[in-house]
Residue, then its C-alpha position, 0 to 999 in steps of 0.5 A: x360876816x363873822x370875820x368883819x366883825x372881828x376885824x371891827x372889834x380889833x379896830x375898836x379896841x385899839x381906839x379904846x386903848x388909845x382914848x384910854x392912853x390920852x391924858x384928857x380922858x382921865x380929866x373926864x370921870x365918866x368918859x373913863x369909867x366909860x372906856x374902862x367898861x368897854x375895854x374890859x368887854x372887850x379884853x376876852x374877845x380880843x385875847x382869845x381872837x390873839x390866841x387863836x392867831x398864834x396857834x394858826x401860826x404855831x400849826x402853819x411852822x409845822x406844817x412848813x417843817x414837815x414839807x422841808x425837814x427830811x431829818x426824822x427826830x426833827x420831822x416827829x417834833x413837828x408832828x408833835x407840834x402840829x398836834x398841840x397847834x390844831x388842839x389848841x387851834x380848835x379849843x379856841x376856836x370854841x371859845x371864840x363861837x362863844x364869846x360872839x354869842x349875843x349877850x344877854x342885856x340884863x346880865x349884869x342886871x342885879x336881881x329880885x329874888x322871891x321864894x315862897x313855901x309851895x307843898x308841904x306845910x311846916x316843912x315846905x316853909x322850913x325848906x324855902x327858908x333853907x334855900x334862901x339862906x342858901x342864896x344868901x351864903x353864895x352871895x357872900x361867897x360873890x361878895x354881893x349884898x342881899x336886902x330883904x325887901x318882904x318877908x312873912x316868916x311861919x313857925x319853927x323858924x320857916x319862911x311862906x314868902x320872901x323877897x329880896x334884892x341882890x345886889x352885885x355885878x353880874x348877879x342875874x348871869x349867875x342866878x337867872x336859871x334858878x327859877x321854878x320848882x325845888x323839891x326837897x325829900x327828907x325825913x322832916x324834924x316835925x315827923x316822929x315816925x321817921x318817914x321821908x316826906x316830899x315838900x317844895x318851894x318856888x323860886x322866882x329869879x327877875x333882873x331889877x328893872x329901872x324906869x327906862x326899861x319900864x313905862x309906867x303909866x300912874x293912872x294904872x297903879x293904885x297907891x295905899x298906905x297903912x301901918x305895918x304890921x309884924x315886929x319892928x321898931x319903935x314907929x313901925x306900927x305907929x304911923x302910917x308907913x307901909x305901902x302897897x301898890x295896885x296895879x290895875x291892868x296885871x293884878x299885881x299887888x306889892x306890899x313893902x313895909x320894911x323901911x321907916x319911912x313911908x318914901x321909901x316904902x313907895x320907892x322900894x315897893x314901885x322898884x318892886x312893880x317894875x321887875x315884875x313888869x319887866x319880867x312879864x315882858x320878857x316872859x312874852x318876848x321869849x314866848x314869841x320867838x320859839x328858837x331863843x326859847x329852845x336854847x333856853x335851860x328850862x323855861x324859867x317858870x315857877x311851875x317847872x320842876x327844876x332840882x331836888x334835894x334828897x337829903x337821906x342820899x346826899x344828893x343834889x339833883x338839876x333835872x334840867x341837864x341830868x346834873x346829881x352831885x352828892x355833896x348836899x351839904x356844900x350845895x346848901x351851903x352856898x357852894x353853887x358855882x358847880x351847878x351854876x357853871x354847868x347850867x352856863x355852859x349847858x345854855x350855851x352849848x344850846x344856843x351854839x347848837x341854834x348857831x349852826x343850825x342857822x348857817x346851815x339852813x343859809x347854806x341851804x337856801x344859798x344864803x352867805x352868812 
């Protein structure tokens, strides 16, 4: 099975370098961006598999010298050998399980990010407002772009809730493992007698849906408009153009007054209640099927406890994958990418795991996979 998919992806690989090749396809916009995409799916598939090749042919020389070569200098370069072929064999070779693992649809998905002060008070909303800035340098690092699509700010420069959209390819991919439960201990600016306090802050993580991931039914969505509220421009609190949507059958409501203009309020807004649709979708989807969940970094929410941030230690902690790194200051900088890879891999290492569990089952059951 595993073998005639790779065989198949050879061969449609091959046809798209060709169309690639042919001159009418550069006449044809999107058939290009088109074959561009797939090809560049395709591309690490198809090196690793070409890798993997020559290492087996690397091992079977060797293993043809040592059969042949009585000369005991020759024969020891071509154990040497051997052993660098099978390394390199097998370190492929793992490489190959993981790029045949099914990929996640919305991982190239942008994301809506919402972050809201949890325990703690004045320091929780000072916390959530650090990680979202957090959030915010590791975006610039990935050059994506952030909008803001609702805030409520609190005093000493705190945030009780945001929202955001982050714009970039491949932001969920990066950013999907963050939701849940940060925990921040530290000796708070507001505390004079010098004691370290525990606040938290909940993160929530969803891919930004569009209208065919989601079918929307209007009679089940209440439209209001009003006047926004908060600072802003010459014609925020004077006409009537925020918006806020009700959506009878979830309870969910969404506030968006950061546009202008009414129209794009209800547009943003509506954008809003689809990712949180699609999110609650995916929620059941993953609640039903009890072996994706198991592969699964933690299971996504709010309520979970995910890391810590002990800031008189210089620790960052991901409870989640037994993950501490003492570089607290890097981290809130944006500097994610360590803890981001590590969760990656974690995840995968779980689903490999899920993997063989299956084919030996099949075996068992005398099934061929």
């Amino acid at each position: 099975m595993v073998e005639g998919h790779l065989r198949e992806t050879l061969r449609r690989y091959e046809e798209v370098m060709a169309e690639l090749a042919a001159p009418e396809t550069h006449e044809d916009s999107v058939r290009l961006q088109r074959l561009l995409k797939e090809q560049a799916e395709l591309s690490p598939l198809v090196a690793c598999m070409e890798a993997l090749q020559r290492a087996k042919e690397r091992e079977a020389e060797a293993l043809s010298l040592l059969e042949t070569e009585r000369d005991e200098e020759l024969r020891q370069l071509a154990k040497e050998e051997l052993q660098e072929a099978r390394q390199e064999k097998a370190r492929h070779a793992a490489e190959l399980k993981e790029l045949l693992l099914p990929k996640d649809p919305n991982d190239e998905k942008n994301v809506v990010l919402e972050i809201r002060a949890g325990a703690g008070g004045d320091e929780a909303a000072l916390f959530a407002a650090e990680l979202f800035r957090m959030y915010r340098q590791y975006a610039e690092h990935r050059g994506w772009k952030v909008e803001i699509d609702d805030i409520h700010e609190s005093g000493l420069g705190g945030i009780k809730e945001v929202i955001a959209t982050v714009r970039g390819r491949g932001a969920f991919s990066r950013l999907k493992f963050e939701s849940g439960v940060h925990r921040v201990q530290r000796v708070p600016a507001t505390e004079a007698g010098g004691r370290i306090h525990t606040s938290t802050a909940s993160v929530a993580v969803m891919p930004e849906a569009e209208e065919v991931d989601v079918q929307l039914d209007m009679k089940d969505v209440r439209i209001d408009v009003m006047r926004a509220s908060g600072n802003g421009g010459q014609c925020v609190n004077t006409t009537d153009s925020a918006v806020r949507l009700t959506h009878y059958p979830t309870g969910i409501v969404i506030y968006s007054q950061t546009e202008k203009s009414q129209l794009q309020n209800k547009e943003k807004a509506f954008r809003l209640l689809r990712s949180k649709l699609y999110a609650l979708e995916l929620e059941r989807r993953q609640a039903e099927t009890a072996e994706a969940r198991r592969a699964q970094i933690g299971t996504g929410d709010r309520s979970e406890k995910i890391r810590t941030y002990n800031f008189p230690q210089g620790r960052v902690t991901d409870h989640r994958i037994k993950l501490t790194l003492y570089s607290i200051d890097r981290v809130m900088d944006g500097d994610l990418d360590e803890i981001l890879d590590a969760l990656l891999h974690a995840s995968r290492a779980a689903e490999l795991a899920g993997t063989a569990d299956s084919e030996s089952a099949g075996k068992e059951n005398g099934n061929s996979l």
